[in-house]
N, C-alpha and C positions, 0 to 999 in steps of 0.2 A: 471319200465321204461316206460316211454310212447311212444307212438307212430310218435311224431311230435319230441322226442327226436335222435331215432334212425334212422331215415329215413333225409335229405336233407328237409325242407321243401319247400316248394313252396314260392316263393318270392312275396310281396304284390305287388297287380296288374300286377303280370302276366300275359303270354300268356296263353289262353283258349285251353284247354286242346283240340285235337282233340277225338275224338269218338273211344274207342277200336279194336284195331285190327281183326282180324277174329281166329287169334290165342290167344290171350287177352282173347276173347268172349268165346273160347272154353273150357280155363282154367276156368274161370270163374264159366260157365254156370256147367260144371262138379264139381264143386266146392259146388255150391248150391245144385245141383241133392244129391250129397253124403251126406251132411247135411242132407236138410231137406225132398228127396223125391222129390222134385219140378223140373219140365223140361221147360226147359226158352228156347222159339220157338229163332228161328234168326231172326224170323220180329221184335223181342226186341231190338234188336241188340242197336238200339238209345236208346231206353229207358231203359236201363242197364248203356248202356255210362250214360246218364245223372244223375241218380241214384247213380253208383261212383262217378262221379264227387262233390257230397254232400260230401261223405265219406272223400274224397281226401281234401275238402275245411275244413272242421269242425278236421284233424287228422294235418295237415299239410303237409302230402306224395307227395311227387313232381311229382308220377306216378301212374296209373294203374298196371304194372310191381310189381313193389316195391310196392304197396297197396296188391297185391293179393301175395308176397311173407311173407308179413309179417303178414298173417293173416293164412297163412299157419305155422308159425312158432306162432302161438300164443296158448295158450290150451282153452279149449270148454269154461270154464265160465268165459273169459275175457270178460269185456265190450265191446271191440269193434265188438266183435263176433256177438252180439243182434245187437247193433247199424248197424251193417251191413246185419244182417238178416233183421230187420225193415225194412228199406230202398227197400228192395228186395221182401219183402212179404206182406207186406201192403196193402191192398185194404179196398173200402166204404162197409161200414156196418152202419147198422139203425135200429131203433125199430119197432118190427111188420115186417119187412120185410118177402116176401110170404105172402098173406092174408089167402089163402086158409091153409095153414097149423095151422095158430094159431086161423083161426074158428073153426078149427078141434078140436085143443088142449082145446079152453074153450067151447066149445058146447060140442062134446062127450067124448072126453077121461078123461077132469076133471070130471066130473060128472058122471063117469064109475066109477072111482077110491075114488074118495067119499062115493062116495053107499057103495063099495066094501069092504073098507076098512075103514070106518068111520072118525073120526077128534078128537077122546076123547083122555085120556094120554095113553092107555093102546094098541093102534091102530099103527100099524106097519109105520114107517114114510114114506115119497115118496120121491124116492134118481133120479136126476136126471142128465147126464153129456151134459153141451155144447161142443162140444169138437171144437178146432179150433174156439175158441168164441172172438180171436181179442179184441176189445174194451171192450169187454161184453154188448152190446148191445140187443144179443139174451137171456143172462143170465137174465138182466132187464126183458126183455118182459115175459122172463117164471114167474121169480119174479110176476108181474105184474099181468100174470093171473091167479094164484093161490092165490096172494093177496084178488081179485077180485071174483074170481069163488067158491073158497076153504076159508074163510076168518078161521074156525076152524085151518085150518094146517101152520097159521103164527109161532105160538111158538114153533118152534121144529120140527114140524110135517113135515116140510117138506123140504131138504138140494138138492143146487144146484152146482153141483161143475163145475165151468168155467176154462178150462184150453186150453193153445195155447203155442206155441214154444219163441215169443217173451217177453221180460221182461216188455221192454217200452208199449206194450200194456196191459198189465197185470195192470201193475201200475195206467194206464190210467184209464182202468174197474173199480180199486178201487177207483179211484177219485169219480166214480160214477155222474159226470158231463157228460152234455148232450147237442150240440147246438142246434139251430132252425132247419137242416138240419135233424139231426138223430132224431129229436121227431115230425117229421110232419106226421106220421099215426098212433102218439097214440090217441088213442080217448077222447076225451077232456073229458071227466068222469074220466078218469083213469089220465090225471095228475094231474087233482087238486086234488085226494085223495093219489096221489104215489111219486108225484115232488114237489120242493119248488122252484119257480122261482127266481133264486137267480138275475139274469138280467132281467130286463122285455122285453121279447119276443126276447131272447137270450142265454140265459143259466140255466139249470135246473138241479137240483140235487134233486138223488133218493134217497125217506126217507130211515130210518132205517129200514122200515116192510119191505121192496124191501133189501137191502143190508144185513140184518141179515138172509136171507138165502142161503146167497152165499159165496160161500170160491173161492177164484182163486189160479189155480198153474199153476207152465210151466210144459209143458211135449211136448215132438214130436212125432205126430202121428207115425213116424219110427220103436219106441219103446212101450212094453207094459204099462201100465200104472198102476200103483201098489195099487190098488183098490178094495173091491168089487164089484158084477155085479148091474147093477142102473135098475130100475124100464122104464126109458126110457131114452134116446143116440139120442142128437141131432147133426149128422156132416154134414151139409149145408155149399155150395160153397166154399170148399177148394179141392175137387178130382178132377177138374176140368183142377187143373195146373197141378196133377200129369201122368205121365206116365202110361204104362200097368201095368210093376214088383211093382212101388213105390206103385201105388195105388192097389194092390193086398197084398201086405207089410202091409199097413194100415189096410184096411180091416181086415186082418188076428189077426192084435193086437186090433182090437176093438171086434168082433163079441162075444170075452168071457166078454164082459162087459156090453153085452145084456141078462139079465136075462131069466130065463124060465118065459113066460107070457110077458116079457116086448119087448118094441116098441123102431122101430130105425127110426129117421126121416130124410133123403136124401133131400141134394139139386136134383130141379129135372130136371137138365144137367150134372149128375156127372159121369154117365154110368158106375153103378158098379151093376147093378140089376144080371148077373151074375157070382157075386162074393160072394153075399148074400147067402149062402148054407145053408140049415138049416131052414130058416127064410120064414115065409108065407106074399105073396106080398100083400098089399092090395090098395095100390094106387099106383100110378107110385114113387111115393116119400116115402112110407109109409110100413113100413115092422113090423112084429109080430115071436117071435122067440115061438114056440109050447110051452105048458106044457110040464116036462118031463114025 
């Protein structure tokens, strides 16, 4: 049954919805928090309204009300579910974004982990998770410098697994499509050897050597993630939105999937540095979990 069946819909060129109640807001906002961990300030307050009001236009739901009751009545892997998380979670993501971190990644840690562990078949692979990787744009870029930095560890040698709570961006990361927007700090070396410009100076898609080392799943950072521990844990600009408990939560279901030896890279306004237990700090963004 869908959802523009069972609800009233909204009649063509209707009245514009007014803006969520303060009671609305709080259903809502609680609503989200318990999903996905994320705490929606009340200066959203509009920009929540306007965000429903997609939902409401694309389902047919004549309300807010009746939108947030029947999503309450729905089970976790309905489509409207994602469709409404998207809407709520979504933010700009790009390639290279942070410089400093990905000088880091192809000056020393690729060529740390090179040496270390060489690039032949016989050579341990290098497992690495983006987590909260949205579009996969940060997937790309690690793609990209390991393509680039490491070229031995393209066949095999090296697995990146991209995973985020939404489907529709999931999908999207595998399109592996790219606009002018999100490839404007790749270094023009690296997409002529990694992108095929399928629009001219519009649209780009990332070769096979970039996309055959990457898998995507959904997963929520809320829950653990059913894995072994990775070599190195990118979770950049998503604790941000969370609370103290949610983002303590998170934290708790990543830290066992930071290997002995391996590295956890932090967006660096996420303020979880004391949450990090265990883990040796090395830059404001940049953590190292001991040898056992």
């Amino acid at each position: 049954m869908t959802l523009a069946t069972e609800i009233q819909p909204i009649a063509p060129g209707g009245p514009l919805l007014q803006g969520v109640t303060d009671e609305e807001f709080s259903l809502f906002s609680t609503l989200i928090y318990q999903k996905t961990g994320i705490q929606i300030s009340s200066r959203k307050q509009t920009l929540l309204s306007n965000r429903l009001r997609r939902r409401l236009r694309s389902t047919g739901i004549g309300g807010f009300a009746d939108y947030y009751q029947q999503l309450k009545r729905l089970p976790a892997n309905d489509p409207e579910w994602d469709a409404f998380l998207q809407e709520i979670t979504t933010h700009e993501t790009y390639l290279f974004r942070d410089e400093a971190q990905w000088t880091w990644f192809r000056t020393v840690y690729l060529p740390e982990r090179g040496a270390a562990r060489g690039a032949g078949p016989g050579s341990a692979p290098l497992r690495i998770w983006s987590a909260a990787c949205s579009t996969g744009d940060e997937a790309y870029t690690t793609a990209c410098c390991i393509a680039a930095c490491l070229p031995g560890f393209r066949e095999g040698r090296a697995s990146i697994l991209g995973t985020d709570i939404g489907l529709g961006a999931l999908a999207e990361a595998r399109r592996a499509t790219f606009g002018d927007r999100a490839m404007r700090l790749v270094p023009p070396e690296y997409r002529r050897a990694f992108f095929l410009e399928t629009e001219p100076g519009r649209i780009w898609r990332a070769k096979p050597v970039l996309s055959g080392m990457i898998t995507f799943r959904q997963h929520n950072l809320m829950t653990r993630l059913s894995d072994r521990p990775f070599d190195l844990v990118f979770l950049k600009n998503v604790l941000i939105y969370f609370d103290a408990v949610s983002k303590r939560r998170a934290i708790d279901n990543l830290l066992p999937m930071v290997r002995p030896g391996g590295m956890l890279v932090v967006g660096a306004s996420e303020g979880v540095s004391d949450l990090l237990r265990g883990l040796v700090r090395i830059q404001p963004w940049l953590y190292r979990r001991p040898q056992a």
